[in-house]
N, CA, C and O atoms as a GROMACS GRO file, in nm:
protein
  472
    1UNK      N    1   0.081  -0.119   0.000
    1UNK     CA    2   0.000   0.000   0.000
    1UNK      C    3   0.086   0.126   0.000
    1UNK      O    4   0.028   0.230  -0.032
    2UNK      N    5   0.197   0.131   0.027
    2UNK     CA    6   0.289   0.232   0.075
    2UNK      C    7   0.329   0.299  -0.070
    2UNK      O    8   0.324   0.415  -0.112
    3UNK      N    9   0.384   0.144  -0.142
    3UNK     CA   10   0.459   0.178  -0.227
    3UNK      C   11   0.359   0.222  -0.360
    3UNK      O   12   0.404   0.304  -0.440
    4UNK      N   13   0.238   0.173  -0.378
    4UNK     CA   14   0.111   0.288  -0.438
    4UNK      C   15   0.125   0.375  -0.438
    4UNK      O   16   0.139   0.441  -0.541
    5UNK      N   17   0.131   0.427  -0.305
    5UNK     CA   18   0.058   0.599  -0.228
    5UNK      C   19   0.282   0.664  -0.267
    5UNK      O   20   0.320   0.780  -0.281
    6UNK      N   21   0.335   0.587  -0.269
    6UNK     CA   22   0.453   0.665  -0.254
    6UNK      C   23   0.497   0.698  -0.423
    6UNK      O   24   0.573   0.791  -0.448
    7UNK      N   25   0.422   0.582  -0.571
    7UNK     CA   26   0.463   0.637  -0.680
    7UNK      C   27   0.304   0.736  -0.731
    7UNK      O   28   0.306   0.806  -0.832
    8UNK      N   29   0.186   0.723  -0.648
    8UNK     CA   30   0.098   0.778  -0.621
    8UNK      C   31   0.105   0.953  -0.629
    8UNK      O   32   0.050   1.004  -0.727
    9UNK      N   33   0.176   1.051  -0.519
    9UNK     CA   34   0.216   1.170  -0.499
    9UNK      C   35   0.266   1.152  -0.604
    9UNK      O   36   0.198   1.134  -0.704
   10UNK      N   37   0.391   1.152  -0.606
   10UNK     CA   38   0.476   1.211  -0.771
   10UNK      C   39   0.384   1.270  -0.880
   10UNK      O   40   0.364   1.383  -0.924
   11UNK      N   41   0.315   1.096  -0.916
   11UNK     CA   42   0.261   1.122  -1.049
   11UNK      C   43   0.118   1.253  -1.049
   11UNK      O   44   0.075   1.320  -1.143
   12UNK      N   45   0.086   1.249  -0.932
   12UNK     CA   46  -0.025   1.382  -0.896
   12UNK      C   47   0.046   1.497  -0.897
   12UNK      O   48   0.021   1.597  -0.965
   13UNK      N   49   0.148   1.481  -0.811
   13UNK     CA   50   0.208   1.646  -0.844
   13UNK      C   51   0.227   1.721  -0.990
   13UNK      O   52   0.195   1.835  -1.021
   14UNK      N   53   0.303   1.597  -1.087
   14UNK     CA   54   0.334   1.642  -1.233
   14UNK      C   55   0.206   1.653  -1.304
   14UNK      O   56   0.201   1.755  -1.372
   15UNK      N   57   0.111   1.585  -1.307
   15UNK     CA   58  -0.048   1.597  -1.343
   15UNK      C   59  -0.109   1.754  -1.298
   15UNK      O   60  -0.172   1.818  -1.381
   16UNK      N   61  -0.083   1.810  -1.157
   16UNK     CA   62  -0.140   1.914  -1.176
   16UNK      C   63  -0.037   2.013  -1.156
   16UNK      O   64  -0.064   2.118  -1.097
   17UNK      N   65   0.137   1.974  -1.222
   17UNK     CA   66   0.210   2.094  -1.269
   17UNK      C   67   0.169   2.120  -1.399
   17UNK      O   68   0.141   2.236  -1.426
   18UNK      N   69   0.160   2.032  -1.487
   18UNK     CA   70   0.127   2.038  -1.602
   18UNK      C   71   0.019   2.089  -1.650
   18UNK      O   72   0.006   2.157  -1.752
   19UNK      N   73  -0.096   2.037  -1.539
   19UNK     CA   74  -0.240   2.111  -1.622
   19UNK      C   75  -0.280   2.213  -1.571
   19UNK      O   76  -0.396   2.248  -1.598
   20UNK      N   77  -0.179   2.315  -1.458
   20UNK     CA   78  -0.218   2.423  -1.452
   20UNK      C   79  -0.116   2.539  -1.503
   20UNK      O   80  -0.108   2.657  -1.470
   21UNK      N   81  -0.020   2.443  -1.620
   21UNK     CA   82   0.064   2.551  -1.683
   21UNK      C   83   0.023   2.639  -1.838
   21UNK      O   84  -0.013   2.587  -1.944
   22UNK      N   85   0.038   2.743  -1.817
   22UNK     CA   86  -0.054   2.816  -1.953
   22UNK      C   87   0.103   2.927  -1.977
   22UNK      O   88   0.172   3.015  -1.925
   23UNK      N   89   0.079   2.810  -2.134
   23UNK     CA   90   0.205   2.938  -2.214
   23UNK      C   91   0.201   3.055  -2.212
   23UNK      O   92   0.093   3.092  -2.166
   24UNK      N   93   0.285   3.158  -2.248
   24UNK     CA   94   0.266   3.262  -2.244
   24UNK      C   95   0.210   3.318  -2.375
   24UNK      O   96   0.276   3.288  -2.475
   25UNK      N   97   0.090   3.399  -2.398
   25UNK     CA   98   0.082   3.477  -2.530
   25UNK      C   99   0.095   3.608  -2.513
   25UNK      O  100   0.088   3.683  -2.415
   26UNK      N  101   0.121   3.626  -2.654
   26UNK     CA  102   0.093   3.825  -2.663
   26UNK      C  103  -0.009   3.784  -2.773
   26UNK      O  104  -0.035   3.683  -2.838
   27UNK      N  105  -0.055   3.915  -2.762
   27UNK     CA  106  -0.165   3.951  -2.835
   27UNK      C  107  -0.170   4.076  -2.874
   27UNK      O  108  -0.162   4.148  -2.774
   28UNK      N  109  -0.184   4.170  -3.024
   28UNK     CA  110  -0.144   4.291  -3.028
   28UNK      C  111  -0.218   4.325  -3.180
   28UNK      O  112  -0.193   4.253  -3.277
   29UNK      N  113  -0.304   4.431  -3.189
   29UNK     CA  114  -0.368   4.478  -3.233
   29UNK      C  115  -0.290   4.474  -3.405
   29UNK      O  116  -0.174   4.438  -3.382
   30UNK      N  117  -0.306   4.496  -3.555
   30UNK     CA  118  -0.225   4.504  -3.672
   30UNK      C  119  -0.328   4.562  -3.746
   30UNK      O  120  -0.439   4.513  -3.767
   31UNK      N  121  -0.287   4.666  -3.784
   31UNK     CA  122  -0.427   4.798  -3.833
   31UNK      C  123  -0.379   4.740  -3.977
   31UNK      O  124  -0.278   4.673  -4.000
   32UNK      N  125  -0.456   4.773  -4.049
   32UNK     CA  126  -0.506   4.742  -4.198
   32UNK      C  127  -0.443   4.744  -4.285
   32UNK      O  128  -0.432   4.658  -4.372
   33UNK      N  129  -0.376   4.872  -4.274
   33UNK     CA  130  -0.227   4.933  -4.361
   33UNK      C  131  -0.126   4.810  -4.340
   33UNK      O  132  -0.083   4.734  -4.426
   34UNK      N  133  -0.103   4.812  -4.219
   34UNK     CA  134   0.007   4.692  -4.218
   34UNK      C  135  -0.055   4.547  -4.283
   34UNK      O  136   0.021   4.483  -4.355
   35UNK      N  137  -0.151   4.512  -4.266
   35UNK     CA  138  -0.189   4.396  -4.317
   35UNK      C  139  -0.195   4.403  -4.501
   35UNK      O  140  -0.175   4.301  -4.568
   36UNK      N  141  -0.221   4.524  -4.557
   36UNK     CA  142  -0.240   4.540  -4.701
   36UNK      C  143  -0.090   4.531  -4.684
   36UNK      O  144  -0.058   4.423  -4.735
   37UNK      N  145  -0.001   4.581  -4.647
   37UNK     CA  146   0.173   4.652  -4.693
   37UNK      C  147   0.238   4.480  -4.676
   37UNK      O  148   0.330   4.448  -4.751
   38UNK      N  149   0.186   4.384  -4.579
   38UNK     CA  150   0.262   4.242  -4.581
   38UNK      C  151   0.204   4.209  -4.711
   38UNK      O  152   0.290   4.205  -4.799
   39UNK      N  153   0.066   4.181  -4.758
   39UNK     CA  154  -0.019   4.108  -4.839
   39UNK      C  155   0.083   4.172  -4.979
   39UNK      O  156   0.168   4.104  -5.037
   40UNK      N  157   0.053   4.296  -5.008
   40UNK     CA  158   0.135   4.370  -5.128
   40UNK      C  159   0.301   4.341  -5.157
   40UNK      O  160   0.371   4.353  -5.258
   41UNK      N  161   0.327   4.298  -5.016
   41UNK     CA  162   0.451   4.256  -5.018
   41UNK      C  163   0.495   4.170  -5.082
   41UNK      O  164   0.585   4.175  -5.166
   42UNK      N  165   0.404   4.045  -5.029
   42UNK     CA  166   0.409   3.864  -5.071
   42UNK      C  167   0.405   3.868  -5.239
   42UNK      O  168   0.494   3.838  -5.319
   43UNK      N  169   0.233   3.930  -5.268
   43UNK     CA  170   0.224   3.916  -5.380
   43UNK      C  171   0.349   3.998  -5.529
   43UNK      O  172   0.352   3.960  -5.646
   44UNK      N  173   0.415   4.088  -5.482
   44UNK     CA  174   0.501   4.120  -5.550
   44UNK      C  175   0.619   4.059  -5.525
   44UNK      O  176   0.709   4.094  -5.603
   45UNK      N  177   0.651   3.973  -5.436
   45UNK     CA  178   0.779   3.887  -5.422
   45UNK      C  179   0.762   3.781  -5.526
   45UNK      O  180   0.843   3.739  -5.608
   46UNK      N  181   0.575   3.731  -5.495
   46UNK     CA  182   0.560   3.632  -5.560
   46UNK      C  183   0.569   3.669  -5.764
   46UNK      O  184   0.616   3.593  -5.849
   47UNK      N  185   0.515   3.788  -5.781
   47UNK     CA  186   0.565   3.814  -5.948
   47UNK      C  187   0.709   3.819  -5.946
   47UNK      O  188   0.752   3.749  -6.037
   48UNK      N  189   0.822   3.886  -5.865
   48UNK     CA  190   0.954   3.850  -5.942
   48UNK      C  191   1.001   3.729  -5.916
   48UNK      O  192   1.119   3.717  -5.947
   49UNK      N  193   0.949   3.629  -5.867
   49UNK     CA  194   0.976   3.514  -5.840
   49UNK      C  195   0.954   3.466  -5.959
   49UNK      O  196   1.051   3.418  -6.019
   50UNK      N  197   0.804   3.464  -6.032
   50UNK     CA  198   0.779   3.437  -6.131
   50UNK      C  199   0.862   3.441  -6.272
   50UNK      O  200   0.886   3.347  -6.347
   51UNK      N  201   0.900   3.592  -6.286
   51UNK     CA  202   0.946   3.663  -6.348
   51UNK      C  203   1.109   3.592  -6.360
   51UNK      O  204   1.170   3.573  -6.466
   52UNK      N  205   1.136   3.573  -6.282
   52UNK     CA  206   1.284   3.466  -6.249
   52UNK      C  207   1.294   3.374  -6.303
   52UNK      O  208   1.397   3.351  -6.368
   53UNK      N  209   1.184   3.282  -6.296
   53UNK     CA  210   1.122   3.135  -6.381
   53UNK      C  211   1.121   3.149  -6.505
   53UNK      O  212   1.106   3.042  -6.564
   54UNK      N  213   1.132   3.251  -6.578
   54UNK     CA  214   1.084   3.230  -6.727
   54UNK      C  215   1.226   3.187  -6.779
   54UNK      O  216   1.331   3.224  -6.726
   55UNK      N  217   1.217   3.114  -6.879
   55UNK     CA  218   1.365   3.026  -6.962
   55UNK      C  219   1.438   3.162  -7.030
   55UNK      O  220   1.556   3.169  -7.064
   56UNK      N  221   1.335   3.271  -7.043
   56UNK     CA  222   1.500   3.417  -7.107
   56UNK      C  223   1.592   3.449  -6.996
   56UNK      O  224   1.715   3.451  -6.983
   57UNK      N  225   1.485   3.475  -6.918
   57UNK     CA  226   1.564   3.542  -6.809
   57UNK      C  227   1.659   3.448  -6.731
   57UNK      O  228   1.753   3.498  -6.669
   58UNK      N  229   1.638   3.302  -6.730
   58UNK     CA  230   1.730   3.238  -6.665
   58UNK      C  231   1.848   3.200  -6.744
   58UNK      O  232   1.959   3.165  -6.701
   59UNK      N  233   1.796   3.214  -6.903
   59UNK     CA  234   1.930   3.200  -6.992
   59UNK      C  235   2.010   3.306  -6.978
   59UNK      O  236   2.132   3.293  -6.965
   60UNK      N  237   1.940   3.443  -6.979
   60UNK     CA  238   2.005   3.554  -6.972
   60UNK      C  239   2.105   3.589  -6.819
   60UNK      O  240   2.218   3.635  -6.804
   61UNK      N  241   2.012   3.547  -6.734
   61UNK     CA  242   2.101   3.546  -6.591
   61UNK      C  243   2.238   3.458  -6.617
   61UNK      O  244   2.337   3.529  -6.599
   62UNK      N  245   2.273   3.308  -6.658
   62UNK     CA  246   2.341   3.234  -6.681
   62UNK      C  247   2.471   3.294  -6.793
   62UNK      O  248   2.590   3.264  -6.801
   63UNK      N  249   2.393   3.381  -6.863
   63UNK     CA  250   2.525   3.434  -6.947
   63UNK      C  251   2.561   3.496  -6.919
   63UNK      O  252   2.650   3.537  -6.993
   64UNK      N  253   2.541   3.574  -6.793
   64UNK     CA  254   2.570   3.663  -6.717
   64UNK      C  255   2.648   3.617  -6.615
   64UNK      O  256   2.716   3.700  -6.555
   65UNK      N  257   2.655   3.468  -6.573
   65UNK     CA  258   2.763   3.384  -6.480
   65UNK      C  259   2.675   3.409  -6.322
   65UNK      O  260   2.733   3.414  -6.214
   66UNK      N  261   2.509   3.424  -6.344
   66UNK     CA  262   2.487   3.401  -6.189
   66UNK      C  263   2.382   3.297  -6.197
   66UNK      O  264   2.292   3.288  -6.281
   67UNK      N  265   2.402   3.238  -6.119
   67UNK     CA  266   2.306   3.101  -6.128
   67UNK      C  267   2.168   3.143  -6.029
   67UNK      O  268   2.165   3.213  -5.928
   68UNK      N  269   2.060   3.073  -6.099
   68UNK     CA  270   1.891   3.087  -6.043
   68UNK      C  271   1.907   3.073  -5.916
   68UNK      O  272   1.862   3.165  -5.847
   69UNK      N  273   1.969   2.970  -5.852
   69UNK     CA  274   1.936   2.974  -5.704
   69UNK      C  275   2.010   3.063  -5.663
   69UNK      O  276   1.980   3.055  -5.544
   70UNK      N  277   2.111   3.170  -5.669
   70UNK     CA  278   2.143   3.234  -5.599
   70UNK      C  279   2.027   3.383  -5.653
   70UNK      O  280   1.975   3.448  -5.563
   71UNK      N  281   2.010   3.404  -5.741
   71UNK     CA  282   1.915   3.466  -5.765
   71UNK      C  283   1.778   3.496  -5.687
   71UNK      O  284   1.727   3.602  -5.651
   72UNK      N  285   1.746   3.386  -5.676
   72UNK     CA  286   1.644   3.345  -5.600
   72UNK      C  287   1.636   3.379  -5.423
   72UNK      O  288   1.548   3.408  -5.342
   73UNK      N  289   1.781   3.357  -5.422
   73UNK     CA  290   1.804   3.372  -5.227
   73UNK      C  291   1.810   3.541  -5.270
   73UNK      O  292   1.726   3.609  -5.210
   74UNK      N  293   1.889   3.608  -5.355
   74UNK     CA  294   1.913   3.689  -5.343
   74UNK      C  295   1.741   3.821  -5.346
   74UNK      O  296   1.724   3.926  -5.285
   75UNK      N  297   1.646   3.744  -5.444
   75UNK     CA  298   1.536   3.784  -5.407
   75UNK      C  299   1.448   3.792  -5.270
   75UNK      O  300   1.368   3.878  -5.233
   76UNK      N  301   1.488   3.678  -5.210
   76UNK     CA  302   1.402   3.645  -5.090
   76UNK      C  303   1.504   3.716  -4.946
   76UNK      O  304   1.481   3.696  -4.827
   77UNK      N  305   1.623   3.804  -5.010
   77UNK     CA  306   1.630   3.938  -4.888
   77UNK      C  307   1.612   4.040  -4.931
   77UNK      O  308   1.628   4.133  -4.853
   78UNK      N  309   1.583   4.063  -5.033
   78UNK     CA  310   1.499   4.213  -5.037
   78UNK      C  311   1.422   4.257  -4.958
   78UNK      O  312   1.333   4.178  -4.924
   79UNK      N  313   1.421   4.396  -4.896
   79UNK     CA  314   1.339   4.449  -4.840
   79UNK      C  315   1.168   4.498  -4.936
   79UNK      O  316   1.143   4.501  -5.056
   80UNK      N  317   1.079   4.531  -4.804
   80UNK     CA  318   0.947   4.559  -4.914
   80UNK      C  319   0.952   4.687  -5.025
   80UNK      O  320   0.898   4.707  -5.134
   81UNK      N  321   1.036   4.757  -4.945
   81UNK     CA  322   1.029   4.924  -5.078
   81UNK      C  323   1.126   4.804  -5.213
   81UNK      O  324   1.050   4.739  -5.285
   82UNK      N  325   1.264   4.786  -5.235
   82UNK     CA  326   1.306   4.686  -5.313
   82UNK      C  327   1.245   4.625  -5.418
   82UNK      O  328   1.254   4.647  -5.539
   83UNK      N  329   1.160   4.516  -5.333
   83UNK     CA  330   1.073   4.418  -5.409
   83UNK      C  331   0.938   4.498  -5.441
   83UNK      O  332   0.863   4.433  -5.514
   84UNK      N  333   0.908   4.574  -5.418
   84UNK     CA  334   0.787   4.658  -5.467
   84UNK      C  335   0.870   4.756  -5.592
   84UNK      O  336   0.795   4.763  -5.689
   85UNK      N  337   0.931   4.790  -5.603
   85UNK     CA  338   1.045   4.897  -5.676
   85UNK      C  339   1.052   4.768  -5.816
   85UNK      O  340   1.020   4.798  -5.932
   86UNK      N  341   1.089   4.656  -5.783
   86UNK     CA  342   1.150   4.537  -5.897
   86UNK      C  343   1.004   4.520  -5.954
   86UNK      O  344   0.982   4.530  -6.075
   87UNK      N  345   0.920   4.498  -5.875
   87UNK     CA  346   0.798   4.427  -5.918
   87UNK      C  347   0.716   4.559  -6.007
   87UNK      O  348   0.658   4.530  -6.111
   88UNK      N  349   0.716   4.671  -5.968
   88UNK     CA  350   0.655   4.767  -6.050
   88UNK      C  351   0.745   4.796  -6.208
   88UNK      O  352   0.682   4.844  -6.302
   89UNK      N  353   0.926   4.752  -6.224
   89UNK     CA  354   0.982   4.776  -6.334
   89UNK      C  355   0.909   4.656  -6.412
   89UNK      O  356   0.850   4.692  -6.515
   90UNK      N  357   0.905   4.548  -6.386
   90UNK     CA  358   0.849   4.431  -6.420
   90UNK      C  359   0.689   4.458  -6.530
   90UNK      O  360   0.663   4.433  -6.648
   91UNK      N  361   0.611   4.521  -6.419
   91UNK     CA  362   0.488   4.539  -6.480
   91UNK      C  363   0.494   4.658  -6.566
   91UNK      O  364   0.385   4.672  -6.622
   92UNK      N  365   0.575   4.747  -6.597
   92UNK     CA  366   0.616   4.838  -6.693
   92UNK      C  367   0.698   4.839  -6.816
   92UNK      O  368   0.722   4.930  -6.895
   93UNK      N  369   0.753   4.659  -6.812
   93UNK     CA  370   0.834   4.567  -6.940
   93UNK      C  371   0.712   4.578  -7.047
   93UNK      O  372   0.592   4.562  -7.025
   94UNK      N  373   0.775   4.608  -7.161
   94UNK     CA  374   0.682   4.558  -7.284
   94UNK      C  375   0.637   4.404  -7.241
   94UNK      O  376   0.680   4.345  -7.141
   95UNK      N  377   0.534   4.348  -7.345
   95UNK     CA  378   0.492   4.251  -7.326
   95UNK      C  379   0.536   4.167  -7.411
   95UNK      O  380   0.484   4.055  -7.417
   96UNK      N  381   0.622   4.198  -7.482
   96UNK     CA  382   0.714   4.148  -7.596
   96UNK      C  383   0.875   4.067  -7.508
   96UNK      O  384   0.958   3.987  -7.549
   97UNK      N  385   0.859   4.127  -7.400
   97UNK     CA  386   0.971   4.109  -7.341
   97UNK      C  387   1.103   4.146  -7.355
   97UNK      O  388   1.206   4.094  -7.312
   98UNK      N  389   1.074   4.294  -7.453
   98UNK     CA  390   1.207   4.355  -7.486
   98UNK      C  391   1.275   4.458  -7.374
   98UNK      O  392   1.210   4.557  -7.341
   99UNK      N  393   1.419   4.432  -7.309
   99UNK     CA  394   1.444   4.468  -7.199
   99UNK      C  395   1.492   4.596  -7.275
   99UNK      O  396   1.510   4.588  -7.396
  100UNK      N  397   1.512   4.707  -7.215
  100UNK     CA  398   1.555   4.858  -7.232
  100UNK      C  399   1.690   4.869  -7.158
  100UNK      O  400   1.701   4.801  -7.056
  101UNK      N  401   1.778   4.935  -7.191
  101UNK     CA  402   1.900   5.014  -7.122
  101UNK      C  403   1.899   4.972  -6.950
  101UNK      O  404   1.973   4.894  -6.892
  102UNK      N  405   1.805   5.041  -6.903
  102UNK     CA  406   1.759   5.033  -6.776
  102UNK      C  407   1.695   4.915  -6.684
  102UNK      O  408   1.688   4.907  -6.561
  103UNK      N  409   1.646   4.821  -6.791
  103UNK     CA  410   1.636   4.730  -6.719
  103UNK      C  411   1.746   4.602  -6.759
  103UNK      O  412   1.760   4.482  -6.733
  104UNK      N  413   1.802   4.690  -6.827
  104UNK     CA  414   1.963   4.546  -6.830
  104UNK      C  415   2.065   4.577  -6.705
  104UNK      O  416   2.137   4.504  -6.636
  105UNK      N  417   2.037   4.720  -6.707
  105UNK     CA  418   2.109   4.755  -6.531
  105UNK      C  419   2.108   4.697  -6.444
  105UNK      O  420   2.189   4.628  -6.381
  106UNK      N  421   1.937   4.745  -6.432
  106UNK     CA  422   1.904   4.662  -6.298
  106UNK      C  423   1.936   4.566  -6.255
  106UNK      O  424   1.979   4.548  -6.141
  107UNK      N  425   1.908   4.421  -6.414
  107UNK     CA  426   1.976   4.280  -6.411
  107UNK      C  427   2.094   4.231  -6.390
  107UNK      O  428   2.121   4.112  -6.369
  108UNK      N  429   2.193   4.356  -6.397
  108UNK     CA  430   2.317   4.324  -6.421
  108UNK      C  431   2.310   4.368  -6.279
  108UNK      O  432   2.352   4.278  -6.205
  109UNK      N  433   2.274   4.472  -6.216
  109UNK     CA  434   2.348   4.539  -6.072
  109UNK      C  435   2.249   4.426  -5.989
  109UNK      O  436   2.285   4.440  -5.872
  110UNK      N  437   2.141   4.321  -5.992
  110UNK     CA  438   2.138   4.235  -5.908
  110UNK      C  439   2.227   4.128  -5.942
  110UNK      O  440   2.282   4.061  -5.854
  111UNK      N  441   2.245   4.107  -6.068
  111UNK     CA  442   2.330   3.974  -6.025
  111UNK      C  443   2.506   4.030  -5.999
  111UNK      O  444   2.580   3.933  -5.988
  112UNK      N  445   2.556   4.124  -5.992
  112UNK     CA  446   2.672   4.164  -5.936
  112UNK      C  447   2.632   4.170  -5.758
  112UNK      O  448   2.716   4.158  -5.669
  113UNK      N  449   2.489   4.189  -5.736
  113UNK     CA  450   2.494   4.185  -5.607
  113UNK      C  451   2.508   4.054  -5.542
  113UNK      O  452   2.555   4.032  -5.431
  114UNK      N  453   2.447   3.946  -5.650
  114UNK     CA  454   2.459   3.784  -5.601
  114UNK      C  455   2.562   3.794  -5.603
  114UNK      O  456   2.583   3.802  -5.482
  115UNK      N  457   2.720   3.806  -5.679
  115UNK     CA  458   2.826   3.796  -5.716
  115UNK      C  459   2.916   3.859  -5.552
  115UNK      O  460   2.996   3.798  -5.481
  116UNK      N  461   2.870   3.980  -5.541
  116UNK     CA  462   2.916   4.005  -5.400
  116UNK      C  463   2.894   3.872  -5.278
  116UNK      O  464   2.985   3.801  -5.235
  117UNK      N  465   2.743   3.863  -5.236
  117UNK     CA  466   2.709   3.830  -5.159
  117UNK      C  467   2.773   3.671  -5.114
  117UNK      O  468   2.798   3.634  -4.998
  118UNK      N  469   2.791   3.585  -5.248
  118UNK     CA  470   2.906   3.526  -5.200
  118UNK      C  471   3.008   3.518  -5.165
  118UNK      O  472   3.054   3.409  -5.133
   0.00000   0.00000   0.00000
């Protein structure tokens, strides 16, 4: 009977350490603006992501000596002004896909930035 009542306590004590422990939360209000400015965020990460995928631009990156996956990481640290900045030159490309002066820059001064970053 002893030896019951003696593995008895233990297992009661940890039973009600456990079920009267409550994680800690926060909880904190995210006004609208911020919720549109993440959402606007994603979805323009998600077009130059896209925009990355197409077979010119990855031939063109490659003759350029920077490879897609670093491309790719190098997209996913952009900040939101950045990737909102890339994603608006993007939607201002002919639809022909003929790049201009300015946007061979751009291409060239990100993949010199992959080129750094290693």
């Amino acid at each position: 009977m002893k030896k019951t009542s003696a593995q008895l306590v233990p297992t009661a004590l940890l039973a009600l350490a456990v079920g009267f422990y409550t994680p800690l939360v926060l909880a904190e209000l995210v006004t609208t603006p911020e919720v549109a400015s993440q959402q606007s965020a994603d979805a323009d990460r998600a077009k130059v992501q896209q925009f990355l995928e197409q077979a010119t631009v990855k031939e063109r990156l490659q003759t350029m000596g920077v490879d897609g996956v670093f491309a790719d990481q190098r997209v996913a640290a952009l900040d939101q002004q950045e990737i909102h900045a890339l994603a608006q030159r993007i939607d201002a490309m002919p639809a022909g896909g003929n790049l201009g002066t300015y946007d061979m820059i751009l291409i060239v001064l990100i993949a010199i930035l992959v080129v750094i970053i290693l």
